[in-house]
C-alpha positions in Angstrom: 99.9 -20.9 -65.7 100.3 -20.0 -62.7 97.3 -20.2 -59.7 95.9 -17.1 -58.0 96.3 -16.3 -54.9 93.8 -17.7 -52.1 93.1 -14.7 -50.7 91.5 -13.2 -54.9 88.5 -15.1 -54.5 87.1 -13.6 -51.1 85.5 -10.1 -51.7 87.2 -7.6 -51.0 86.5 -5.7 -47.8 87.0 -2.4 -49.4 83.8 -4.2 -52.1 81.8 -5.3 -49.4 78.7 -3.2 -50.2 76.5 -3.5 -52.8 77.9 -0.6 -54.9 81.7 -2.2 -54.7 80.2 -5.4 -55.7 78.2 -4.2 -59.0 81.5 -2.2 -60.0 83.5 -5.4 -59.6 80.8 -8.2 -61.5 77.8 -6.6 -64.0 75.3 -9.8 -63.3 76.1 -8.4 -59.2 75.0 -4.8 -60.8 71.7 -5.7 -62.3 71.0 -7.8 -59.0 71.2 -5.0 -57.1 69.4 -2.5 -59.3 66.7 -5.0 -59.4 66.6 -5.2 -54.8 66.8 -1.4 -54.9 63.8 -1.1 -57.0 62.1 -3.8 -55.4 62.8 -1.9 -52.2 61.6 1.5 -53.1 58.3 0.0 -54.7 57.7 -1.7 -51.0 58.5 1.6 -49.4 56.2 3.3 -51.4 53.3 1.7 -50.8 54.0 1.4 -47.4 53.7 5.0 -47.5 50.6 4.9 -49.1 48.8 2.9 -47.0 48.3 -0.3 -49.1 47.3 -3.5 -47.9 49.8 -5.6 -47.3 48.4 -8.4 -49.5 49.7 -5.7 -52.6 52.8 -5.6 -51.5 53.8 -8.8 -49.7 54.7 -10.9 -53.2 57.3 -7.7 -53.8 59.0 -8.4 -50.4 59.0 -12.1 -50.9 60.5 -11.5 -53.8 62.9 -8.4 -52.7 64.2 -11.4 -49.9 65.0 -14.1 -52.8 67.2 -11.5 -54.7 69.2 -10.7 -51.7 69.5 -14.8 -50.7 71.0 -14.8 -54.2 73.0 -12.0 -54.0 74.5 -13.8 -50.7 75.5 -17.3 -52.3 77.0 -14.9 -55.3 79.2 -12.3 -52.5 79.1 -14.0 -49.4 77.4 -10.9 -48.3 74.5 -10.0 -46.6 72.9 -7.5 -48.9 73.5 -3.5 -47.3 76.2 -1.7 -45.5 78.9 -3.6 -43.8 77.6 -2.9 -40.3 81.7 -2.6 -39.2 82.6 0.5 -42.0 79.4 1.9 -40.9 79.9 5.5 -40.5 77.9 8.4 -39.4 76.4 10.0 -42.1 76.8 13.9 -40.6 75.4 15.9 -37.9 71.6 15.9 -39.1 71.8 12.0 -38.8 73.7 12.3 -35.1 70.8 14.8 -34.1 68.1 12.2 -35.6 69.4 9.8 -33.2 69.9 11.4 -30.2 66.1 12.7 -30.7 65.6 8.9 -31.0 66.9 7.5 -27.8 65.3 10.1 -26.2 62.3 9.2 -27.3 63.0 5.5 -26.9 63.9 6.8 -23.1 61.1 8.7 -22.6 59.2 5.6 -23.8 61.1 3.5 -21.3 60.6 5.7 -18.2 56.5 5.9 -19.2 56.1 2.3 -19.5 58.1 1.7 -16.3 56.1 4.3 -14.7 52.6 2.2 -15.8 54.4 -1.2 -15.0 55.1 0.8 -11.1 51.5 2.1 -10.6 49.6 -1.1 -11.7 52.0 -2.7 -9.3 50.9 -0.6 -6.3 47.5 -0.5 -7.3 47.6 -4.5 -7.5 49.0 -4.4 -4.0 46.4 -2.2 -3.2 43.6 -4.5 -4.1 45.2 -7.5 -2.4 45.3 -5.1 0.8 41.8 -4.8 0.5 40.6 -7.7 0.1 42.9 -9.2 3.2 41.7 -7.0 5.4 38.1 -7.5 4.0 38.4 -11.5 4.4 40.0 -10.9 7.8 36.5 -8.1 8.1 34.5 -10.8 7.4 36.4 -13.8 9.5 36.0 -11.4 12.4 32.4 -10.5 11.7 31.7 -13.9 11.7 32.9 -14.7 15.2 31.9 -11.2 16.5 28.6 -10.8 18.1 25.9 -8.7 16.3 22.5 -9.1 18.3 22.8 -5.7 19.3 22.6 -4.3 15.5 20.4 -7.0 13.8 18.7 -10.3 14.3 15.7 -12.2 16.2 14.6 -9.3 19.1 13.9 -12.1 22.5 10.6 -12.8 22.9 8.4 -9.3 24.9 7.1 -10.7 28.0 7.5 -7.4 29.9 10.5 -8.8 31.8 12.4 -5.3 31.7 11.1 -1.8 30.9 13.4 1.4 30.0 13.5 5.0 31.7 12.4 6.1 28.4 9.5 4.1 27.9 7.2 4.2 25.0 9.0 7.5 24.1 12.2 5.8 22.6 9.8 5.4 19.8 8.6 7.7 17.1 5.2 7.3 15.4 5.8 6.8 11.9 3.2 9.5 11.0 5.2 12.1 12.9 8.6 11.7 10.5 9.3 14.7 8.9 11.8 16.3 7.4 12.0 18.7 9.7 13.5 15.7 12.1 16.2 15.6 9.5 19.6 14.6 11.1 17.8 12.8 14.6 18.1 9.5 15.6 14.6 7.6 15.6 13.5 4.1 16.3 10.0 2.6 14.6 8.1 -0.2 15.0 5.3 -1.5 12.4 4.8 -4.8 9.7 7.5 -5.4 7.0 5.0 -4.0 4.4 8.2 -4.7 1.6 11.7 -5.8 1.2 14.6 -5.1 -1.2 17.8 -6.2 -2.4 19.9 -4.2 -4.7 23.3 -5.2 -5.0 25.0 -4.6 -1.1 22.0 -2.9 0.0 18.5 -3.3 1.3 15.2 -1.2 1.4 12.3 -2.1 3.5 9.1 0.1 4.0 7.9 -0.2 7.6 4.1 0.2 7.8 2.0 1.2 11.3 -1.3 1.7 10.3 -2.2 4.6 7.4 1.8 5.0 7.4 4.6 4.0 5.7 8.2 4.8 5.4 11.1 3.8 3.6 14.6 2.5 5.3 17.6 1.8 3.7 20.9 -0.4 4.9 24.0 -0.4 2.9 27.1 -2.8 3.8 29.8 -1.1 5.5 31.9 -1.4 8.5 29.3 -1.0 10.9 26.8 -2.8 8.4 27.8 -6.3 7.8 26.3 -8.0 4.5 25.2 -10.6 7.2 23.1 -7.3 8.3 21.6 -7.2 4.7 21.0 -11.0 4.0 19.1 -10.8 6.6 16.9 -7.5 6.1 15.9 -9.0 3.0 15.3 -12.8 4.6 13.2 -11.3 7.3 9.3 -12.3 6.1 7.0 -9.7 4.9 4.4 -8.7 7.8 6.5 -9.4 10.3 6.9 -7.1 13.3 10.1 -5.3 13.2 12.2 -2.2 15.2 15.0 -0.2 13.0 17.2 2.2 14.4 19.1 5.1 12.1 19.3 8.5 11.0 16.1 10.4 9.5 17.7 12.1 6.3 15.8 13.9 3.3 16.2 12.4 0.1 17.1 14.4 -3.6 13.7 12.9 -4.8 10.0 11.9 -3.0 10.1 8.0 -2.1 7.2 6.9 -4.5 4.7 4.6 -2.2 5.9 5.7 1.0 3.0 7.6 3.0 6.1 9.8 4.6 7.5 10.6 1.3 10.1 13.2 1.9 12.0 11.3 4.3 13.8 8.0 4.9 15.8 5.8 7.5 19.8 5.4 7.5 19.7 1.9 9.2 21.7 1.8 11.9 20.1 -1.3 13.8 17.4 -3.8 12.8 15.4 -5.8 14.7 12.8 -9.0 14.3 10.2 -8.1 17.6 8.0 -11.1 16.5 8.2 -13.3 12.8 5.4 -13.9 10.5 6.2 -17.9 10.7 2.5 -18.9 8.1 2.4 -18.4 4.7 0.4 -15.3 3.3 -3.2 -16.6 2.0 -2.9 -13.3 -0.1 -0.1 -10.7 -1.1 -0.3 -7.6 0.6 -0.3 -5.5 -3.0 -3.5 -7.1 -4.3 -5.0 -6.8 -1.2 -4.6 -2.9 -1.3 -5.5 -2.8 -5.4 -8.1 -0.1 -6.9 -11.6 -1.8 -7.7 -12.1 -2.8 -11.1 -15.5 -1.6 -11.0 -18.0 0.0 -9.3 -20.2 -3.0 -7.6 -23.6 -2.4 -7.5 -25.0 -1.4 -3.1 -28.0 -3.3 -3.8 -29.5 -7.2 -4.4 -28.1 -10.8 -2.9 -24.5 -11.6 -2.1 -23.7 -14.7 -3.5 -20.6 -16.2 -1.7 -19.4 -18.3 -3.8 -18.5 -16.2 -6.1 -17.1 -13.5 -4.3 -14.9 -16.4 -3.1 -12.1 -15.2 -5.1 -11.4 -11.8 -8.0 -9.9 -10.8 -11.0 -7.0 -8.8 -11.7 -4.6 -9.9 -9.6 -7.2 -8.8 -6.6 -8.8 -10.9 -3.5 -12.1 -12.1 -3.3 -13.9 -10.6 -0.5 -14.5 -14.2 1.3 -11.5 -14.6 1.3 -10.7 -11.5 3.1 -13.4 -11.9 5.7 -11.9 -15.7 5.9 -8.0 -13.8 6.8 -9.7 -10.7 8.6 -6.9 -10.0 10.7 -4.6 -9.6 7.7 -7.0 -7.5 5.2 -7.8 -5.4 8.1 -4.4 -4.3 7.5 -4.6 -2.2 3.9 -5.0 1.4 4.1 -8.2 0.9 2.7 -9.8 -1.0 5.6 -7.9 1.0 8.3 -9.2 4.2 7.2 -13.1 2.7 7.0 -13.1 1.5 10.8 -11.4 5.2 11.8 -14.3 6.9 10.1 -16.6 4.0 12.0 -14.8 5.1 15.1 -15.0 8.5 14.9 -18.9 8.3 13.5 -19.1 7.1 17.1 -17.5 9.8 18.8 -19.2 12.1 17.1 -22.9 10.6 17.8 -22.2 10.7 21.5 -20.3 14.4 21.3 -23.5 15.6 19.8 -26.5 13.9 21.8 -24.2 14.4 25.2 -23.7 18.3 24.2 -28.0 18.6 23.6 -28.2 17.0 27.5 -28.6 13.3 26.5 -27.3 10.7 29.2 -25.8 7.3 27.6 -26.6 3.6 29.0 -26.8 0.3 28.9 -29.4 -2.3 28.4 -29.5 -6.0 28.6 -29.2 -8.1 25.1 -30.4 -11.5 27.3 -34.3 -10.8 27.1 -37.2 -13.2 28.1 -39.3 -12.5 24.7 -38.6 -11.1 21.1 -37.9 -7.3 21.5 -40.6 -6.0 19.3 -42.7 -8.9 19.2 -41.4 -10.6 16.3 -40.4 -14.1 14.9 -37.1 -13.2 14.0 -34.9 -13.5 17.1 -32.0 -16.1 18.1 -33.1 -17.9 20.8 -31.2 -19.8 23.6 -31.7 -21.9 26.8 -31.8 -19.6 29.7 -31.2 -21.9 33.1 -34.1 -24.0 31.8 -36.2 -20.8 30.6 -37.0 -20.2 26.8 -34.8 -16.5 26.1 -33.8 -14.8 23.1 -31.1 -12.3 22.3 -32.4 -8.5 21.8 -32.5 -7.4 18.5 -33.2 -3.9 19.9 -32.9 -1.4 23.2 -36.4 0.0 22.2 -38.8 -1.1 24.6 -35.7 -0.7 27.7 -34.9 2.4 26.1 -38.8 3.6 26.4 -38.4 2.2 29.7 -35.4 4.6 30.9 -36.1 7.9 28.7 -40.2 7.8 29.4 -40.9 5.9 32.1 -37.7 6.4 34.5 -37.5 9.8 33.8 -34.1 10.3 32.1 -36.0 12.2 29.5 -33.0 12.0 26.8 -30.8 8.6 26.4 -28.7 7.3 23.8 -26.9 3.5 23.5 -24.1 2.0 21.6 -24.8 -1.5 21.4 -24.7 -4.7 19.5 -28.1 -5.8 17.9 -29.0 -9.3 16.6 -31.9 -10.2 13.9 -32.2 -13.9 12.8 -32.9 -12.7 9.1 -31.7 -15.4 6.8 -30.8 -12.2 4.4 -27.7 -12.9 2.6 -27.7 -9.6 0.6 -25.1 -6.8 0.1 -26.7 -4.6 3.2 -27.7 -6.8 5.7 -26.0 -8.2 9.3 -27.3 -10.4 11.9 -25.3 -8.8 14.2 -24.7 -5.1 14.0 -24.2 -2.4 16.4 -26.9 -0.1 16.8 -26.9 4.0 17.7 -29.8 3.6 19.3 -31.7 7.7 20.9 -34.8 7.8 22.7 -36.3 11.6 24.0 -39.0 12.8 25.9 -41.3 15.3 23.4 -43.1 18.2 24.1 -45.8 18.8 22.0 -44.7 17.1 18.2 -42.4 14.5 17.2 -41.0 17.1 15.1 -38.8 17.9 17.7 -37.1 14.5 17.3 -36.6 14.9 13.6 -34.8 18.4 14.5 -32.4 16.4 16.5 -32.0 14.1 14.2 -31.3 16.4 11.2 -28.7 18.4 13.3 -26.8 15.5 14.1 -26.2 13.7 10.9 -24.7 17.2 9.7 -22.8 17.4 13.1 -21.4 14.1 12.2 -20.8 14.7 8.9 -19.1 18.0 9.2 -16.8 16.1 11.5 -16.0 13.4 9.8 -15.0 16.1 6.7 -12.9 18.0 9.6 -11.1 14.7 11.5 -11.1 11.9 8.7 -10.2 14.1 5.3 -6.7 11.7 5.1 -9.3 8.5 5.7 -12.1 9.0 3.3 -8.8 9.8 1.0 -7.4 6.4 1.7 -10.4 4.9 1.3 -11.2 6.7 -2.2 -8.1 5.5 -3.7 -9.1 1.7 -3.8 -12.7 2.1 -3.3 -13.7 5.5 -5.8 -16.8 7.2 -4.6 -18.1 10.9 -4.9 -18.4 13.2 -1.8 -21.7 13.0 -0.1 -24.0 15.7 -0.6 -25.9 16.9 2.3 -27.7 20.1 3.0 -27.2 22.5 6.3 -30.7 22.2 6.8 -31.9 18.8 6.4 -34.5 18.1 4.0 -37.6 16.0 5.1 -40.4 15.1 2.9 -43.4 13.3 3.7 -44.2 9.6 2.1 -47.1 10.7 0.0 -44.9 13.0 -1.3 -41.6 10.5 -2.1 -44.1 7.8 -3.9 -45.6 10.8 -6.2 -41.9 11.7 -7.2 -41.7 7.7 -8.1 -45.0 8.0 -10.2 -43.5 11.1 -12.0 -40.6 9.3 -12.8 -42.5 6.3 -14.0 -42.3 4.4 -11.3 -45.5 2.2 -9.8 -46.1 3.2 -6.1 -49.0 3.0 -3.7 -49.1 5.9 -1.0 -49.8 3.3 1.2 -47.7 0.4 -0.1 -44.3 -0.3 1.4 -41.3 0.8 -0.4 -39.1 -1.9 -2.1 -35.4 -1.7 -1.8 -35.2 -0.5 -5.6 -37.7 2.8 -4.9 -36.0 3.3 -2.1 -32.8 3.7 -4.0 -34.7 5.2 -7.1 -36.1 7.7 -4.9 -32.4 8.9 -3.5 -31.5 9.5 -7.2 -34.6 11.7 -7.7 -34.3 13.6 -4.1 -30.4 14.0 -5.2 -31.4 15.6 -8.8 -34.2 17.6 -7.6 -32.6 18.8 -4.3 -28.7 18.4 -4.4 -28.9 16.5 -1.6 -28.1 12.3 -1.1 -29.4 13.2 3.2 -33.2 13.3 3.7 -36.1 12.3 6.2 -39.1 11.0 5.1 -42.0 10.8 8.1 -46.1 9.7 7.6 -45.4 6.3 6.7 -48.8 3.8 6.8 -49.4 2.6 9.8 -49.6 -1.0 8.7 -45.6 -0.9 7.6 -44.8 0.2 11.0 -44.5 -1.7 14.2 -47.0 -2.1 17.1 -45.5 0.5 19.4 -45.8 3.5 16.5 -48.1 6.0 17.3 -50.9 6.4 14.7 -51.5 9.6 12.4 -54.3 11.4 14.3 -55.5 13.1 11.0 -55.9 10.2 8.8 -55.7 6.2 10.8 -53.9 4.7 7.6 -50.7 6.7 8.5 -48.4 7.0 11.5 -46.4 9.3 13.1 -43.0 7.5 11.7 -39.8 8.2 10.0 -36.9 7.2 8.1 -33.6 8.9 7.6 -31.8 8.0 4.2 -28.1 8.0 2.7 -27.9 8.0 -0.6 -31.1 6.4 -1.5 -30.8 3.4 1.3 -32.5 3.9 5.0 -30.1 4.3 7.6 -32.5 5.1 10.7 -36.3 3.9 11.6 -38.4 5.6 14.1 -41.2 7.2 15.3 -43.1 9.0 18.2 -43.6 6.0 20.6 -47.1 5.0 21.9 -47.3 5.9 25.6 -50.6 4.8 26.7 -51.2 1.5 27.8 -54.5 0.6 26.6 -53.4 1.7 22.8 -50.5 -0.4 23.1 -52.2 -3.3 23.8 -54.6 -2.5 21.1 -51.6 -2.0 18.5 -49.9 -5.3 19.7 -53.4 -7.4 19.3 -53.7 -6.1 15.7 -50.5 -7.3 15.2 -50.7 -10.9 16.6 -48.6 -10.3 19.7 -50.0 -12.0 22.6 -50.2 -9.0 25.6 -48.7 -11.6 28.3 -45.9 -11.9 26.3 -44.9 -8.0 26.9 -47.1 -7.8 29.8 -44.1 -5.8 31.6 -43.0 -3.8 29.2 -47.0 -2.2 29.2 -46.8 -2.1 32.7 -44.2 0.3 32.5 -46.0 2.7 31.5 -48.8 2.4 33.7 -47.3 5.0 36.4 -46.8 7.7 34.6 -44.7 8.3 30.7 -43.5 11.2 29.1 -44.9 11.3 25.3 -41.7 10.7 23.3 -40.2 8.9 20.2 -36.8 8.1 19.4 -34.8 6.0 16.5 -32.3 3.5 16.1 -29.6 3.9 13.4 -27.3 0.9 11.9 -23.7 2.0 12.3 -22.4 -0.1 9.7 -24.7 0.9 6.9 -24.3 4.7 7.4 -20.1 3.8 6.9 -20.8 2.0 4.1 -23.1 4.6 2.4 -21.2 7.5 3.5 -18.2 6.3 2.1 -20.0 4.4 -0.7 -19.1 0.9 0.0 -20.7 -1.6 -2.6 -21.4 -4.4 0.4 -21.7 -3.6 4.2 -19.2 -6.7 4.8 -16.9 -3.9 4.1 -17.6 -1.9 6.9 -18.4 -4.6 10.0 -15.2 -5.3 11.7 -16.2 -9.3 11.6 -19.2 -9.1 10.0 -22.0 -12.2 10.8 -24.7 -13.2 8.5 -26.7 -16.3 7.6 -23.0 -17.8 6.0 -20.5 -16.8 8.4 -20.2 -16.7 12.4 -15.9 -17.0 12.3 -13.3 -15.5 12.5 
């Protein structure tokens, strides 16, 4: 038999696809049906969208049939990639669609791959020349935009002068676009991210400046903005712009500081006994104006806030808050006003001494002191000098600002031992009357200023210490005492006509006089004689009263006076009946042995008409450095 030719058991190249090889072998057909179906079940639901884990065993199975159909051809199942032919002019146009699409593809991604290039470059730039920024910030010199001001010991002083500066209370933005420089405490300070805002606070006024890194702002500039301790004295330099919105708790609201230069003038090197914030917080409540002070437990608050020993202990820092600012600007100006008013009705101020040889009025309660070997006391009043000058020396009408000192171991909310005293004295004419005229016109000159000049104060002072307006009338009201202890015994109240008042009628009596008369500003005259002290003249029409007065605020007295005795022999009378020895004052009667004008006068306490005006709950509110039994320091 012969052998067949090598060259019969290769396939055929003219049988190399699938179709030539299931014409040539049936079990090659029904392999390739079987892939064919295989693949057009896989295309199928590829088409539809089917997971991959419904398809996947058709595929593995798809891939076994065409292994076998391999080891049975030698072929890799499909066309032979060689006798591949183009399959017409729709299929030529299909892939020349193709590469342009795989070109377009090509040129886009090569586009991308170009601009993250450049922008990668970009970056590196940026951050070279920032490192080389901050490598030359670092050795470069920037006292003259930021940092630790030398020492002010008036070695140098500008052309300008004071005027390089600009008051904080005058920004506004209609300075928008200047240049300004301000001074004041480091009330706050802020980071946020490369920036820093500090308010700057000089007195009632704050404002807001702001410092972002940049190339004339280096984030050295920043660190230390925001290292710089609060209440520290500080000079920034910038541009006044307005803001889009109102800088919430900034007094100058509508307008802020570009910093351009910031400078440390002197640093707050102690640590802060209190924060700044609670200091300036909003009472709790309303504290009652009346009783004992306790210290101790006033020593320290609730709610975040400071005790008010500890305040008076830090004075110099709690006179700080807007608050306490404001009250000693309405003391101020209280002054100014009492001396506008008595200097406009031809009153002439002075001077006395506060060394004197014996108690002022006679009494116990004086400090006394060594005098050069001589027993002395300090005054705690002008009257018997100020008798002296308006009565006896003919000045007719003086006035005095002064310190006063009483040795009353009184710890309550409304008394001092040291307090300064508005002190009047004035020659009458024929009825003391003409005193309480004077009297009543200058309260309401002092309160209509203080309602003119001080409307931003009392403001300031309302937001942390709430208090309603005073009410006062044009025309003063004045009552006499028999009259002010019947409205107590109408409102159930046990009084005496000729019994001193107690601290609690005397305020129950303000809330009648305010109900009945709309008024919290009276005077109140005939007091009994026995209440009063020696040098009152006595009531000519009935010997159990005197012609005496009081002014009050709000139910508390402010003022004492009275028409002055002016002969000598009744004064001696009054000051036996009182247990004063006559040597004792011996020249103060003398004084008026030559000759006195009749007169009468009053002496007011400063500090208690602030603190009722503005309806303070203690009087340690409104002295400076206030000095009772407890405290002589700071």
């Amino acid at each position: 038999t012969p052998q067949p030719h090598k060259s019969d058991h290769r396939p055929n190249s003219k049988m190399s696809t699938p179709e030539a090889a299931a014409a040539a072998d049936p079990a090659i057909a029904e392999l390739t049906d079987q892939i064919a179906k295989l693949g057009v079940s896989i295309a199928e639901a590829k088409q539809a969208k089917k997971p991959k884990e419904e398809w996947d065993p058709l595929l593995k199975e798809m891939l076994a049939l065409k292994v076998e159909y391999k080891a049975k051809t030698g072929q890799e199942y499909g066309p032979n990639k060689e006798e591949k032919k183009p399959k017409g002019n729709d299929s030529q146009e299909a892939s020349d669609k193709n590469k342009e699409k795989r070109a377009k593809k090509a040129a886009e991604k090569a586009a991308k791959e170009e601009k993250k290039r450049k922008q990668r470059e970009e970056r590196e730039r940026i951050q070279r020349e920032k490192l080389e920024k901050l490598k030359s910030a670092a050795n470069e010199d920037w006292s003259h935009v930021f940092g630790d001001a030398p020492m002010i010991q008036s070695a140098t002083k500008s052309e300008e002068g004071v005027n390089r500066w600009t008051r904080i209370e005058a920004l506004s933005k209609e300075m928008e676009g200047k240049k300004v420089l301000v001074r004041g405490f480091l009330h706050t300070a802020r980071g946020v991210g490369k920036g820093a805002f500090v308010l700057i606070r000089s007195s009632l006024y704050t404002v807001q400046c702001v410092a972002f890194e940049s190339e004339d702002i280096p984030s050295a500039m920043i660190k230390y903005m925001n290292g710089v301790p609060v209440e520290s004295i500080v000079d920034v330099y910038g541009t006044l712009t307005v803001p889009a919105n109102p800088v919430e708790g900034a007094t100058q609201s509508q307008v802020e500081v570009q910093v351009e230069k910031f400078h440390c003038v002197h640093k707050a090197t102690a640590a802060m006994p209190f924060q700044m914030e609670d200091a300036c917080r909003p009472d709790l409540v309303k504290e009652t104006d009346v009783g004992a002070y306790d210290h101790e437990a006033n020593a320290s608050a609730e709610g975040g806030r400071v005790g008010q020993e500890t305040r008076l202990d830090h004075r110099w820092i709690d006179l700080r808050t807007p608050a306490n600012q404001s009250i000693f600007r309405v003391q101020s100006m209280v002054c100014t006003l009492f001396r506008e008013y008595l200097l406009s009705q031809n009153f002439m101020e002075i001077h006395t001494p506060k060394l004197l040889s014996g108690a002022s009025e006679g009494g116990a309660d004086v400090f006394t002191l060594d005098y050069f070997g001589k027993p002395a006391c300090l005054s705690m009043s002008p009257q018997l000098h100020k008798q002296m000058a308006a009565a006896c020396g003919g000045f007719e009408r003086v006035f005095e600002i002064g310190p006063v000192f009483r040795a009353e171991n009184s710890n309550t909310r409304r008394h001092l031992c040291e307090f300064t005293g508005l002190d009047l004295e004035m020659a009458i004419v024929e009825h003391y009357d003409e005193v309480l005229d004077v009297l009543g016109d200058l309260f309401v000159y002092i309160f209509d200023g203080l309602t003119e000049k001080c409307g931003q104060e009392i403001q300031r002072v309302k937001e942390q210490h709430g208090f309603e307006d005073l009410k006062y009338l044009k025309k003063t009201l004045k009552i006499d005492y028999a009259t002010g202890c019947k409205l107590l015994r109408e409102a159930g109240v046990d009084q005496g006509d000729y019994d001193d008042l107690s601290t609690e009628n005397e305020k129950k009596l303000g809330d009648i006089v305010r109900e009945k008369y709309d008024t919290d500003f009276f005077i109140m005259d005939k007091y009994p004689l026995d209440v009063r002290p020696f040098y009152t003249m006595p009531d000519p029409n009935n010997p159990k009263l005197s012609n005496s007065y009081d002014v009050f605020i709000r139910g508390q007295e402010i003022l004492s006076g009275a028409q002055r005795v002016h002969e000598p022999e009744l004064i001696e009378e009054r000051a036996r009946a009182w247990g004063i020895e006559v040597e004792t004052i011996a020249s103060y009667v003398d004084s008026f042995r030559n000759g006195a004008l009749p007169h009468g006068g009053g002496g007011i306490g400063l500090e208690r008409v602030v603190m009722l005006y503005l309806g303070l709950p203690n009087i340690r509110k409104s002295s400076m450095f206030p000095r009772d039994p407890r405290r002589i320091s700071p």
